[in-house]
C-alpha positions in Angstrom: -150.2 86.5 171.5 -154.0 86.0 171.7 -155.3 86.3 174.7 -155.9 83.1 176.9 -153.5 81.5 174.9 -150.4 79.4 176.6 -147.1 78.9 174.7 -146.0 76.8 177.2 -148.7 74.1 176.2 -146.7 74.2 172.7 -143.2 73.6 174.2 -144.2 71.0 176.3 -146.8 68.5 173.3 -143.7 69.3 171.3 -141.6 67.7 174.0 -143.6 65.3 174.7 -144.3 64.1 171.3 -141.5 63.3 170.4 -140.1 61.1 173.7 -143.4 59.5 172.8 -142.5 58.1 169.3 -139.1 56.4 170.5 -139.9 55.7 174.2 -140.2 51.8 174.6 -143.7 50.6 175.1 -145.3 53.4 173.5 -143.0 54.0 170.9 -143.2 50.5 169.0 -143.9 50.7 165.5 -147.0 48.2 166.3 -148.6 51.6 167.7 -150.6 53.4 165.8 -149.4 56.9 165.3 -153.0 58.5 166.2 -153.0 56.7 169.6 -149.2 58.5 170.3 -151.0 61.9 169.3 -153.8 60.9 171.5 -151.5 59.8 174.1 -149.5 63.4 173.8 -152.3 65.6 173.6 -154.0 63.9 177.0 -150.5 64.6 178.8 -149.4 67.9 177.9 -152.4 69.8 180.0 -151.0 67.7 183.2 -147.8 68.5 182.5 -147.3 71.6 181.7 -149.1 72.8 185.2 -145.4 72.1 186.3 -143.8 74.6 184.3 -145.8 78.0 184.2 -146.4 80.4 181.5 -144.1 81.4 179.0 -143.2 84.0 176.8 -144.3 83.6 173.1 -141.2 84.4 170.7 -142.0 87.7 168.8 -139.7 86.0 165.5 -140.7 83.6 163.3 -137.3 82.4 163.7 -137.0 82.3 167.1 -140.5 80.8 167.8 -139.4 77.4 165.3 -136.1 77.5 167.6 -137.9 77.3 170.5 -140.3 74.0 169.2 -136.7 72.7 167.8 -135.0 72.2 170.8 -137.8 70.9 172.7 -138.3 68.2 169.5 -134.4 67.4 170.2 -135.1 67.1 174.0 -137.7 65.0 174.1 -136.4 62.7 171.5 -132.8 62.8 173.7 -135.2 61.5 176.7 -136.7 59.1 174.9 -133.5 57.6 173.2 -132.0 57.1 176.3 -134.5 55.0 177.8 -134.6 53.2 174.2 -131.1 52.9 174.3 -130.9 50.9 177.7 -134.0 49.1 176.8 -132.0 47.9 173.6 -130.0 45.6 175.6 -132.2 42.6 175.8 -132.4 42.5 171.9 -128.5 43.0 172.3 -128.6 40.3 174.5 -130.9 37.9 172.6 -128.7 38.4 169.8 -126.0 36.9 171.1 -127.9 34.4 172.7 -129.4 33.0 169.4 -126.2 33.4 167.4 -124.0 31.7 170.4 -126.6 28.7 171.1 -127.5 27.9 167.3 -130.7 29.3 167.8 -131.1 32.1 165.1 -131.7 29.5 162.3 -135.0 29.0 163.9 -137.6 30.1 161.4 -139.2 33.3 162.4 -141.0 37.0 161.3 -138.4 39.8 161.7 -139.5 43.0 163.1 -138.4 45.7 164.7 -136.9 43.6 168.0 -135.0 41.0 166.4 -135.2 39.1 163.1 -135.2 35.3 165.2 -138.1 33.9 167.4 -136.0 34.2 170.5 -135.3 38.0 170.2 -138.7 38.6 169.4 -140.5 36.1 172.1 -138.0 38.5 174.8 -138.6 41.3 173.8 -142.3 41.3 173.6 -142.8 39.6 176.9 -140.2 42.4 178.6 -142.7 44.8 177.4 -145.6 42.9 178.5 -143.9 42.6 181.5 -143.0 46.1 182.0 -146.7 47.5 181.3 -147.5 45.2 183.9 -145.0 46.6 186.3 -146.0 50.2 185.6 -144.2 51.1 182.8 -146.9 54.2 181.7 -146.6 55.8 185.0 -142.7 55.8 184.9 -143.0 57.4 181.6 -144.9 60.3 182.8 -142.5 60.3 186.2 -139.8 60.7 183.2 -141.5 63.1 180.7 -141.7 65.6 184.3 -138.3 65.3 185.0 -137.3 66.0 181.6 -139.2 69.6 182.1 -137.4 69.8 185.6 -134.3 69.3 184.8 -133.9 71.0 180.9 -137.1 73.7 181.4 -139.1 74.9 178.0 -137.3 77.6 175.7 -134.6 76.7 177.7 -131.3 74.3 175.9 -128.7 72.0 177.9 -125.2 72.1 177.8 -124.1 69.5 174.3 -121.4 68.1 176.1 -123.0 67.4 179.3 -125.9 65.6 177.2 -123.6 64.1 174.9 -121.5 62.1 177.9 -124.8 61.1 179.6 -125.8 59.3 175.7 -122.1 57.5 175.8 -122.6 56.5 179.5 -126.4 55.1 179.0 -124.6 53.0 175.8 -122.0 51.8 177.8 -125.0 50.7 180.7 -127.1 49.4 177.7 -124.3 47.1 176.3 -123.0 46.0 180.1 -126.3 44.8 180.9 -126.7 43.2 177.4 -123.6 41.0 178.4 -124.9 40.0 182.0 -127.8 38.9 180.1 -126.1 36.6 177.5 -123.7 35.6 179.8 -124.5 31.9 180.3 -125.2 31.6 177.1 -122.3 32.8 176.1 -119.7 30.8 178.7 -122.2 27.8 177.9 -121.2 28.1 173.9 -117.6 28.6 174.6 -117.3 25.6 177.1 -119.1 23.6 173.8 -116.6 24.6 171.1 -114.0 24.4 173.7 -115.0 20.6 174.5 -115.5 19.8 170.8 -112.1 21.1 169.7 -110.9 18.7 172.7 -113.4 15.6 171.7 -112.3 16.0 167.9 -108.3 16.1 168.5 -108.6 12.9 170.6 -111.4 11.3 168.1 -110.2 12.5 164.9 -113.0 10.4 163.0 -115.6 11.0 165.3 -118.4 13.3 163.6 -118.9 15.4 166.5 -120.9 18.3 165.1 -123.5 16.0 164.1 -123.9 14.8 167.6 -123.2 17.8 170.0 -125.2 19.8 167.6 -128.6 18.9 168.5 -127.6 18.2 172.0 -126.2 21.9 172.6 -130.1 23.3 170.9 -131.7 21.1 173.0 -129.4 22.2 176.2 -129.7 26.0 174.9 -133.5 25.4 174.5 -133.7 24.3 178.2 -131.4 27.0 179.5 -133.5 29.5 177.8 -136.4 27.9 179.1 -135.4 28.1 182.8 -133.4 31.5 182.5 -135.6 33.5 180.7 -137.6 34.9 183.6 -134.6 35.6 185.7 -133.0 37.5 182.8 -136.5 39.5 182.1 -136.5 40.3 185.3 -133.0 41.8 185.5 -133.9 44.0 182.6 -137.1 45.2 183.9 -135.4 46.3 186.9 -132.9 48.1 185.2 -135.1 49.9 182.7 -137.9 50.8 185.5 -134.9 52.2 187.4 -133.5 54.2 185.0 -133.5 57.9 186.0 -132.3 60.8 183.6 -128.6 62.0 184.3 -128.8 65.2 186.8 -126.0 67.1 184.6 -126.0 68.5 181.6 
């Protein structure tokens, strides 16, 4: 190893690197990749004064291991933030499908491909930057090197149960979300199966139609910052699991 040089400064861009191209926020495709290089190269220094010198592999073989399972961790710390932040595009799903509101003409990226996903999601991140998303990332990315240290590999089934619990987290907040949504569109099928046995020739999707939008619109409308809200504090809260 040349003299001066750190191998931990390696292990820990590698790490760091890749929890940066799948953490939410940062990790949008709308981000260029030179500002997530940028954004790695300006955190590892401060990082890896946590974790100390190490050792540089005398194999070819075990050096590439090394920068391997670091590339897997930090894209397993990044996922799992991802995957809870998924739950309001989960959620806005449902919404737009449940209130008639994913016909709506609108660009499909990344988020969701209907207005309502994508107005959501990109005011949750707005939101979160706000609330100080960048300095919870870094509070994550240090915990990651706490709890799973460099050249060092965690337990696959412990990380593999603390994935299915984060999915099972994800999805039970994406219901909360879409709840009154989803009760409100039952409650309107429900009454029009009732209105249209008693009223046989009534046309009654052509008059509770616009009336549900327009009641889905105003939901939405009133609801929105009370379910941003409850996502914010969920994903802001989210800590990585202590086992494994």
């Amino acid at each position: 190893m040349p003299e001066g040089f750190d191998w931990s400064l390696i292990l820990v861009y590698a790490r760091v690197q890749a929890a940066l191209l799948v953490l939410p926020g940062v990790g949008e495709r709308v981000v260029p990749a030179r500002v997530k290089v940028a954004l790695a190269l300006a955190l590892t220094p401060l990082l890896a004064a946590q974790v100390g010198a190490r050792a540089m592999p005398g194999t070819p073989l075990a050096l590439v291991g090394q920068i391997g399972a670091e590339t897997v961790l930090g894209l397993a710390t990044g996922m799992m933030l991802r995957l809870l932040a998924l739950a309001i595009d989960i959620a806005t799903t449902a919404i737009a499908a449940t209130a008639s509101l994913s016909q709506i003409m609108g660009v499909q990226n990344e988020a969701a491909p209907h207005p309502i996903g994508n107005m959501l999601h990109l005011g949750g991140i707005a939101i979160l930057m706000a609330l100080g998303l960048p300095v919870m990332l870094v509070q994550l990315l240090a915990d990651s090197l706490a709890l799973w240290p460099p050249a060092s590999f965690p337990r696959i089934e412990g990380l593999a149960m603390a994935v299915i619990g984060i999915v099972s987290d994800s999805f039970r907040l994406a219901l909360l979300l879409a709840a009154p949504f989803t009760l409100g569109g039952f409650l309107y099928q429900a009454l029009s199966g009732v209105v249209s046995r008693v009223m046989p020739s009534l046309p009654v999707v052509f008059i509770g139609a616009p009336a549900s939008i327009m009641l889905a619109l105003v939901a939405l409308a009133v609801l929105a910052p009370m379910l941003v809200a409850l996502w914010a504090d969920a994903v802001l809260g989210f800590m990585l699991p202590v086992r494994g």
